[in-house]
Backbone as CSV, one residue per row, in Angstrom:
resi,resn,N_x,N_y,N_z,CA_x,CA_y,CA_z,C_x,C_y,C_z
1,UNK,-101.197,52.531,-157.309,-102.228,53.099,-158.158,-101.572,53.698,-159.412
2,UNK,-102.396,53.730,-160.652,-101.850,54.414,-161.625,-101.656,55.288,-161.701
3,UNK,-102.278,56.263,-161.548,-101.800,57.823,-161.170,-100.532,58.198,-160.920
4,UNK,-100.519,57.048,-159.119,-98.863,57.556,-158.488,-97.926,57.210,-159.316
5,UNK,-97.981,55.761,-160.451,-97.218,55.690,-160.972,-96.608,56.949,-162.127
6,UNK,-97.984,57.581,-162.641,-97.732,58.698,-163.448,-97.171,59.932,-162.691
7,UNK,-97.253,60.247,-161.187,-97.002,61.201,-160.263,-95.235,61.724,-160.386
8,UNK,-94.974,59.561,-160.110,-93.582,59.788,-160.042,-92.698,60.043,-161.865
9,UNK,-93.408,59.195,-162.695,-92.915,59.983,-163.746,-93.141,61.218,-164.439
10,UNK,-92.992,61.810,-163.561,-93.504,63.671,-163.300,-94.146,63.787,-164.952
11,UNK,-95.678,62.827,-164.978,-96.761,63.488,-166.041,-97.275,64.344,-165.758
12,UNK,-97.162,64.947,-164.272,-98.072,65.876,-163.672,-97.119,67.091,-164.338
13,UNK,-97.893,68.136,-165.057,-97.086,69.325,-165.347,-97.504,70.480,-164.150
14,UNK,-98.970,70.756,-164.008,-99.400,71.519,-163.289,-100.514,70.609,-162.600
15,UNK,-100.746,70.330,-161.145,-101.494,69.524,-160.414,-101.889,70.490,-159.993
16,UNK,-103.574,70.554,-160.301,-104.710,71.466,-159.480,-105.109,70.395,-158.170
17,UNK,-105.344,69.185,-158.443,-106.311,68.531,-158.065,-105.709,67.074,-157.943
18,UNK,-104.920,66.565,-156.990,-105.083,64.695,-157.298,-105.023,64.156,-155.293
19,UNK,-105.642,63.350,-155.611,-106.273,62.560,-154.497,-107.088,61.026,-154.325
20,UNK,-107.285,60.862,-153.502,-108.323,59.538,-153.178,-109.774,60.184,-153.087
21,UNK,-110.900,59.784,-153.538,-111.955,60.583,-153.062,-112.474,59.503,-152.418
22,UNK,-113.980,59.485,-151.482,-114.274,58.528,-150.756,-114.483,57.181,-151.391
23,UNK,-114.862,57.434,-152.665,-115.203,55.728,-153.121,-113.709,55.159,-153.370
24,UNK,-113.901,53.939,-152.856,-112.562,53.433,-152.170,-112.056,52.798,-153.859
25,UNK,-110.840,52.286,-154.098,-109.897,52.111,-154.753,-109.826,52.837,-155.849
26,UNK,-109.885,54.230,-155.867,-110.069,55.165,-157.578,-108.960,56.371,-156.664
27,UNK,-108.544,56.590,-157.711,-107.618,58.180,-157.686,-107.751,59.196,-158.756
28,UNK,-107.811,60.352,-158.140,-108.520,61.600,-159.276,-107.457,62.776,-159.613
29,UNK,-107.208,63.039,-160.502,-106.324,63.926,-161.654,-107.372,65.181,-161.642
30,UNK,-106.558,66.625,-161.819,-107.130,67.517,-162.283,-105.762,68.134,-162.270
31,UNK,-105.587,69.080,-163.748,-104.985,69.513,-163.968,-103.925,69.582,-165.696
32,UNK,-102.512,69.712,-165.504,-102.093,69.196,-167.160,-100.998,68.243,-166.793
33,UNK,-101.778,67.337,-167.877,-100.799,65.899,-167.856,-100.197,65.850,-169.291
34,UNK,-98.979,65.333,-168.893,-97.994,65.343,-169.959,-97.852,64.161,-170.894
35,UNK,-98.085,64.531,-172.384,-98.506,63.164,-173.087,-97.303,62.826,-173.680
36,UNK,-96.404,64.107,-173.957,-95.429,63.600,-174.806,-93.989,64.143,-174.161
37,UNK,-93.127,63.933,-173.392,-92.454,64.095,-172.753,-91.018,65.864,-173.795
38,UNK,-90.753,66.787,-173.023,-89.554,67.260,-173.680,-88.053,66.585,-173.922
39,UNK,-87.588,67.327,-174.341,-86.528,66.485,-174.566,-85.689,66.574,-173.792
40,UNK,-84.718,65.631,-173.069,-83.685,65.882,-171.866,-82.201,66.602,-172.292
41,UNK,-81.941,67.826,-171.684,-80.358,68.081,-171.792,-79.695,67.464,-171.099
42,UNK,-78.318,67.357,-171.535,-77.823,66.714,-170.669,-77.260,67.192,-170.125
43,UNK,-76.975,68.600,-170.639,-75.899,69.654,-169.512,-76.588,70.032,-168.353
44,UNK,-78.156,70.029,-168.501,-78.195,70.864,-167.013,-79.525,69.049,-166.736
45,UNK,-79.459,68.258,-167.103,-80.319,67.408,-166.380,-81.817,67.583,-166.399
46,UNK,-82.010,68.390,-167.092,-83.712,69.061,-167.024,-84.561,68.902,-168.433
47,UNK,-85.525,68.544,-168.701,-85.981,68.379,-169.643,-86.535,69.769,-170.163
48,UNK,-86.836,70.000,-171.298,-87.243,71.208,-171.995,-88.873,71.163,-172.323
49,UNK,-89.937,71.737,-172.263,-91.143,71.941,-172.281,-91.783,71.101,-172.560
50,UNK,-92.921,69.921,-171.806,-93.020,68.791,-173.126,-93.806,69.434,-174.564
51,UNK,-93.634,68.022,-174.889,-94.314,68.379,-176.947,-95.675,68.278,-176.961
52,UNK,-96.269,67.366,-175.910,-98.025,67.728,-176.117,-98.366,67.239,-174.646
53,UNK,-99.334,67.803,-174.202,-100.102,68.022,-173.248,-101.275,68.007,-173.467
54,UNK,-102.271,67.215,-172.482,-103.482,66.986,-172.079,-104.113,68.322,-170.934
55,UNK,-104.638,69.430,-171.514,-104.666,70.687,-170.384,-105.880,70.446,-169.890
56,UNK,-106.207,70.883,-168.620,-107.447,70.997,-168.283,-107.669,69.595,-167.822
57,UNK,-107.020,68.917,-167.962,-107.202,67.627,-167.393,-108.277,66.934,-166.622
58,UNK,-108.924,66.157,-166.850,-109.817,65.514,-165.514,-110.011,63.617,-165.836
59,UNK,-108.801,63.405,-164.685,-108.777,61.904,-165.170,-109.295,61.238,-163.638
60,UNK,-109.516,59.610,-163.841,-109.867,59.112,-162.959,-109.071,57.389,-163.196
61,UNK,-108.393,57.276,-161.904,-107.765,55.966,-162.396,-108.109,54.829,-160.882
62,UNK,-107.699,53.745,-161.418,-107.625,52.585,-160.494,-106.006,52.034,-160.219
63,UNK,-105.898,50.986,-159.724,-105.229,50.005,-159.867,-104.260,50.063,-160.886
64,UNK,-104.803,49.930,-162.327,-104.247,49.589,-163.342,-104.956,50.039,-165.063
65,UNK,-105.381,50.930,-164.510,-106.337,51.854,-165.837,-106.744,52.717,-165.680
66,UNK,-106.876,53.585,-166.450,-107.525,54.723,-166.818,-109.002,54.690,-167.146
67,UNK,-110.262,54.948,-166.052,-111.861,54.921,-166.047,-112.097,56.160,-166.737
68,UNK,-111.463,57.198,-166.506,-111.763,58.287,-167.594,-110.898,59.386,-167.713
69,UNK,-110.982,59.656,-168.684,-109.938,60.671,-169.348,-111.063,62.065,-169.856
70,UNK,-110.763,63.119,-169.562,-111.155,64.220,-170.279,-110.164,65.432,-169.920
71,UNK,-110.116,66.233,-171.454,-109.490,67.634,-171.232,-108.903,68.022,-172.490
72,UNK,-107.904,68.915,-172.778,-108.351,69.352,-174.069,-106.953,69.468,-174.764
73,UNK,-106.544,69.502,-175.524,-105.069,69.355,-177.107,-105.474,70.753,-178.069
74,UNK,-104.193,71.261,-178.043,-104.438,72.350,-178.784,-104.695,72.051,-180.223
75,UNK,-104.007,70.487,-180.585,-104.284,70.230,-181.893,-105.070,68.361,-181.795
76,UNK,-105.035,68.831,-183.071,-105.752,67.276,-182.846,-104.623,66.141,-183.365
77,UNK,-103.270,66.579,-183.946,-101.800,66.167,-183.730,-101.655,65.973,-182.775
78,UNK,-101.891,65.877,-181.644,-101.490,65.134,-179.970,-102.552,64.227,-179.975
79,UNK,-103.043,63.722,-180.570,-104.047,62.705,-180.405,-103.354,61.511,-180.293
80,UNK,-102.899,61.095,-181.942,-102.020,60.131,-181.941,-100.890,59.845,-181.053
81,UNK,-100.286,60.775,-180.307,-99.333,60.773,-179.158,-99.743,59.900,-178.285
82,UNK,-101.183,60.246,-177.622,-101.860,60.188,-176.733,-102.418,58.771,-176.215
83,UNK,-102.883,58.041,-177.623,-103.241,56.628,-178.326,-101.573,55.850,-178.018
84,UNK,-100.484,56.027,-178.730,-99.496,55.014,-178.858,-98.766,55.014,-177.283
85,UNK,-98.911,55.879,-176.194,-98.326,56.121,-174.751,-99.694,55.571,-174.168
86,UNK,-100.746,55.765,-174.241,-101.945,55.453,-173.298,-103.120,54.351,-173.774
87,UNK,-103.221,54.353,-174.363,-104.577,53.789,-174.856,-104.336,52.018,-174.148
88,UNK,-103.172,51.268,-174.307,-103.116,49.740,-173.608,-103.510,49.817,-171.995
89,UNK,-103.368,51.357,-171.428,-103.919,51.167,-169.892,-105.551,51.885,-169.628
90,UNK,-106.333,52.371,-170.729,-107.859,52.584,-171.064,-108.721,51.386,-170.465
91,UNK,-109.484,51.542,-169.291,-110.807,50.297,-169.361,-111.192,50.810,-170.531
92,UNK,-111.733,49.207,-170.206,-113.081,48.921,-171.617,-113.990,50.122,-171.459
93,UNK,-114.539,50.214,-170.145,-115.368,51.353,-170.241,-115.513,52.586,-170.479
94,UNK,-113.877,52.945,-170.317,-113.997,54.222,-170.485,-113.612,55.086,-171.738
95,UNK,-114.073,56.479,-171.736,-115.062,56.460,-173.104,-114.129,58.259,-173.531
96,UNK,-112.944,58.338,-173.575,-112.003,59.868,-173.699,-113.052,61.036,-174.045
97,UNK,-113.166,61.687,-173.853,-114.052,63.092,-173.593,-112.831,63.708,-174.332
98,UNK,-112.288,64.887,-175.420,-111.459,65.464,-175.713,-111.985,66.563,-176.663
99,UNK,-111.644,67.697,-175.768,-112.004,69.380,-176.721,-110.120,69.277,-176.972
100,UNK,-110.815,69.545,-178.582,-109.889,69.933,-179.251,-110.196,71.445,-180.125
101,UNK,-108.959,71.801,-179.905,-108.885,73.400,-180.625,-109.361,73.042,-182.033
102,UNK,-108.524,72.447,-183.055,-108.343,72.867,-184.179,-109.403,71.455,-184.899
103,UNK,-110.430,70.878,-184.462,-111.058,69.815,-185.255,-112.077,70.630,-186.121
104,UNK,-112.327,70.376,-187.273,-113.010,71.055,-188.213,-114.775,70.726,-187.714
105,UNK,-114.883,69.438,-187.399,-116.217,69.020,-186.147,-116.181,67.992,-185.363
106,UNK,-117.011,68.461,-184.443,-117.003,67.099,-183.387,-117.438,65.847,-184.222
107,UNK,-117.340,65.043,-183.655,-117.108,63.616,-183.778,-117.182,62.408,-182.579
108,UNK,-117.883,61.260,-182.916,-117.405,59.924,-182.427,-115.973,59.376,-183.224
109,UNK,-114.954,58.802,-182.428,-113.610,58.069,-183.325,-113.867,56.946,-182.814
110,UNK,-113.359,56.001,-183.548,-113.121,54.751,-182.594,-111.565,54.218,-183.139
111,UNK,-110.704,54.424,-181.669,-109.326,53.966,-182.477,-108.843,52.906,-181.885
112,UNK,-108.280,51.817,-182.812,-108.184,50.324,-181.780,-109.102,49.932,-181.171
113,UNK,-110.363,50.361,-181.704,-111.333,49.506,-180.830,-112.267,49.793,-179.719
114,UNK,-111.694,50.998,-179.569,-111.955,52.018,-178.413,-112.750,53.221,-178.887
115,UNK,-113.788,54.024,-178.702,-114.104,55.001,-178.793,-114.126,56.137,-177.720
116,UNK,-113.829,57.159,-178.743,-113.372,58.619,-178.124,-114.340,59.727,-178.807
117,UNK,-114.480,60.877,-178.011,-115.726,61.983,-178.329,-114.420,62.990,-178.519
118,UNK,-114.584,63.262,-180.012,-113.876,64.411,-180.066,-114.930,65.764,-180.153
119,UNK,-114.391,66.623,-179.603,-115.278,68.052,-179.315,-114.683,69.327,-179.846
120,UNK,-115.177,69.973,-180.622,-114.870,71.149,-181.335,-114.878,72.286,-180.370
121,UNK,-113.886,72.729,-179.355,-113.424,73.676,-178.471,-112.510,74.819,-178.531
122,UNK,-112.241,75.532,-178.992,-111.204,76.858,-178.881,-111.609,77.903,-177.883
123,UNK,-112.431,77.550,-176.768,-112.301,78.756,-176.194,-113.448,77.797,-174.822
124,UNK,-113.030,78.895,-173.537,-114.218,77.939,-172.137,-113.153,76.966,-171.394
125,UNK,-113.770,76.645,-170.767,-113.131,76.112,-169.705,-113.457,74.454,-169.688
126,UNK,-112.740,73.591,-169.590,-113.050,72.055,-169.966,-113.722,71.811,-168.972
127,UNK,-113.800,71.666,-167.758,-114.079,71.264,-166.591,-115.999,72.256,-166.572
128,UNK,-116.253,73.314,-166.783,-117.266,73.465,-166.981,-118.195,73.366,-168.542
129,UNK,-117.599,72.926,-169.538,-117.845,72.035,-170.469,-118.452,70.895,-170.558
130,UNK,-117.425,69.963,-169.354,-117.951,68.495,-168.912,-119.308,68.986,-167.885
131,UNK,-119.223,69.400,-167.127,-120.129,69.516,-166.425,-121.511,69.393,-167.399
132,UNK,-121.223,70.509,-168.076,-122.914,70.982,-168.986,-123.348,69.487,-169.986
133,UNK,-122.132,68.916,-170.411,-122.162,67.433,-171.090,-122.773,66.787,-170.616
134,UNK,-122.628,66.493,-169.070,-123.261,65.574,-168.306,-124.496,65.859,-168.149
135,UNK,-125.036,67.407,-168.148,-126.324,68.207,-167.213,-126.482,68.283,-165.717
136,UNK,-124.986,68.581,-165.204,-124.750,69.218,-163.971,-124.645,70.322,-163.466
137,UNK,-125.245,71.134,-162.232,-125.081,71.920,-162.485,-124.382,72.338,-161.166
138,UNK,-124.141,73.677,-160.681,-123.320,74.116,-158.777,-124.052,73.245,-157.949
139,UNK,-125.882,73.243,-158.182,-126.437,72.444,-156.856,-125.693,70.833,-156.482
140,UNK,-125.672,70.258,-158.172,-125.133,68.588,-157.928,-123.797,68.613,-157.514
141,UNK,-123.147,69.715,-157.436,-121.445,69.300,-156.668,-121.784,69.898,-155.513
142,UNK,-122.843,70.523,-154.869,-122.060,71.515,-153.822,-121.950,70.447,-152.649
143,UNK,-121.182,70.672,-151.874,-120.734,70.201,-150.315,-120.420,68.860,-150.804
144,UNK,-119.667,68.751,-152.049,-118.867,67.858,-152.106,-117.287,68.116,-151.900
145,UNK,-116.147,67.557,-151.898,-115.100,67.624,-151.732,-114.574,67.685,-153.431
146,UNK,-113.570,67.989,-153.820,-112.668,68.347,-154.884,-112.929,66.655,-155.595
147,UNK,-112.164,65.846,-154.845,-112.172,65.077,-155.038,-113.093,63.613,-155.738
148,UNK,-114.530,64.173,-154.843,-115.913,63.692,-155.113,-116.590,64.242,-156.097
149,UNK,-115.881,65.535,-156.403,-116.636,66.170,-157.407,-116.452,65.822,-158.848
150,UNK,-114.670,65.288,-158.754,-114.852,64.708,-159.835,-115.337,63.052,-160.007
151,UNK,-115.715,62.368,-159.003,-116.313,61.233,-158.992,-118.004,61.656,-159.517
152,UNK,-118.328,62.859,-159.267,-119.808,62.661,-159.562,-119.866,63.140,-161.069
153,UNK,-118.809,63.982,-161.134,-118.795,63.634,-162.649,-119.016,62.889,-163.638
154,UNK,-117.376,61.730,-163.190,-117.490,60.013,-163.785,-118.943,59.676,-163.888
155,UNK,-119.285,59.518,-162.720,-120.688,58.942,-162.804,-122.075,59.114,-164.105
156,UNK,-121.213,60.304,-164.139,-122.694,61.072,-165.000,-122.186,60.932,-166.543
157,UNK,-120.847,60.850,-166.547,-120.438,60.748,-167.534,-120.562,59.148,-168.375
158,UNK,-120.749,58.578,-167.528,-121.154,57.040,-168.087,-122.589,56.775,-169.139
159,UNK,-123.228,57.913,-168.420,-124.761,57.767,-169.323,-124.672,59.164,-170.394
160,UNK,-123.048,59.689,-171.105,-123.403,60.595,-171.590,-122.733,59.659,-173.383
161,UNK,-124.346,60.377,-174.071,-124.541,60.051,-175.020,-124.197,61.242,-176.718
162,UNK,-123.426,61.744,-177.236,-123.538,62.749,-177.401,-124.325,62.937,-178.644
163,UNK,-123.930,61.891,-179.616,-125.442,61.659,-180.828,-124.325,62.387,-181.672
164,UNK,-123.173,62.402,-182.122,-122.190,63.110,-182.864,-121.804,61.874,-183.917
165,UNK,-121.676,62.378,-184.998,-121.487,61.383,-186.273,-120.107,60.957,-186.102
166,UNK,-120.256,59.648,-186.747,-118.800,58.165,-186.505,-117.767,59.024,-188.012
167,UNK,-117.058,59.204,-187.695,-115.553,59.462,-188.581,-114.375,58.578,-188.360
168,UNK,-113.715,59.045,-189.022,-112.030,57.732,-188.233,-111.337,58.778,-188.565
169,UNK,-110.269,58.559,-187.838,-109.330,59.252,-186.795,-108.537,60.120,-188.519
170,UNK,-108.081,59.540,-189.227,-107.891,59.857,-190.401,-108.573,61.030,-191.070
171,UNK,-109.477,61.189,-190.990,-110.295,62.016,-191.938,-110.778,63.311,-190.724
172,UNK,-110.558,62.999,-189.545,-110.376,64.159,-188.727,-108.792,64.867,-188.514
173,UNK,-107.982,63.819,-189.070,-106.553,64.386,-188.927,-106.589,65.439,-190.147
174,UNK,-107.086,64.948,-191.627,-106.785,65.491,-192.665,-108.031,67.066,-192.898
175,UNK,-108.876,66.811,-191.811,-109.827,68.245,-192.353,-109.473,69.440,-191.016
176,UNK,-108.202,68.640,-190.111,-108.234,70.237,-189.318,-108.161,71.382,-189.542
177,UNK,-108.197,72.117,-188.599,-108.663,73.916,-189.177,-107.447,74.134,-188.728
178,UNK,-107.148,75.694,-188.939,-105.779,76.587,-188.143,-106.592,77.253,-186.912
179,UNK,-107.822,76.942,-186.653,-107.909,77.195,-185.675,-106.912,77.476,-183.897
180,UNK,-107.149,78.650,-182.986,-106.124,78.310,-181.904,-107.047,78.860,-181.116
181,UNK,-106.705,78.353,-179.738,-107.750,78.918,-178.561,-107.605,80.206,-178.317
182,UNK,-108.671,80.990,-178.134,-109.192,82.415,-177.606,-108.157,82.441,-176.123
183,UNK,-107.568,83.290,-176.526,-106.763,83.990,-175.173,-107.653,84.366,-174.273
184,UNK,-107.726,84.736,-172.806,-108.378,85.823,-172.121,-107.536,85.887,-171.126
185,UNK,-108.014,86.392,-170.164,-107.505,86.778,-169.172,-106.582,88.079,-169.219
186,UNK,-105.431,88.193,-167.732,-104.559,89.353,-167.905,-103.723,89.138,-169.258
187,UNK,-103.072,90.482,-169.190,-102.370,90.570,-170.385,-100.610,90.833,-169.639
């Protein structure tokens, strides 16, 4: 499966969430996946922080592709990362969901052919973001498994339409903000 293949090239930075859920040949991601690898020392063998990350993660894979991708880039500079490492293992169908911190507005992109929902995010939680995208709410996951939950997601996410104006990838690179995500939590 693709995933494991990403498992073993430790993309997984922080794994909340990966598994088989019941619908048979799919594997489910939650968590931060690593888009752009750190750089390796060679004195101690360990790589140094990667350079961009996919946080919040919620992916869903097969065999040999990626059915869906969502979660969020502090800039909209990890995009292009994201496209030249991933985009040749994207189904046709599937459609990148991405809150980004610093986009001046959401947007439809279409890059290579492919379209992606960029989302104007600095602050919230991705995973209850997608949810409200779809119009899900605690009742449609409950007494599901981790796993299923993000399958009922996918699902819902197939009929999500967002009605956000067509830009190219260009003219969202050149109007970003300095925007950065709202801290919370402990201090």
């Amino acid at each position: 499966m693709l995933l494991d293949t990403y498992q073993q090239q430790e993309r997984f930075w922080l794994k909340t969430l990966f598994g088989a859920p019941s619908r048979e040949g799919l594997q489910v991601f939650r968590g931060e996946f690593v888009v752009l690898e750190g750089e390796l020392k060679a004195s101690t063998g360990k790589r140094t922080p990667p350079k961009a990350v996919l946080k919040q993660a919620v992916m869903v894979g097969d065999e040999s592709q990626l059915k869906m991708v969502v979660g969020n880039f502090s800039s909209i500079d990890e995009l292009p990362e994201f496209v030249a490492r991933f985009h040749d293992v994207l189904a046709p169908e599937c459609r990148p969901v991405l809150f980004i911190d610093n986009v001046a507005e959401s947007a439809e992109v279409e890059i290579q052919g492919h379209p992606y929902v960029l989302i104007q995010h600095s602050d919230g939680v991705v995973w209850n973001a997608l949810t409200e995208c779809c119009y899900l709410d605690k009742q449609d996951l409950k007494g599901l498994s981790g796993e299923d939950k993000v399958i009922r997601v996918f699902e819902a996410l197939a009929d999500y339409r967002p009605g956000l104006p067509s830009r190219d990838l260009e003219t969202m690179l050149a109007t970003k903000t300095e925007a950065k995500r709202t801290t919370w939590g402990a201090v």
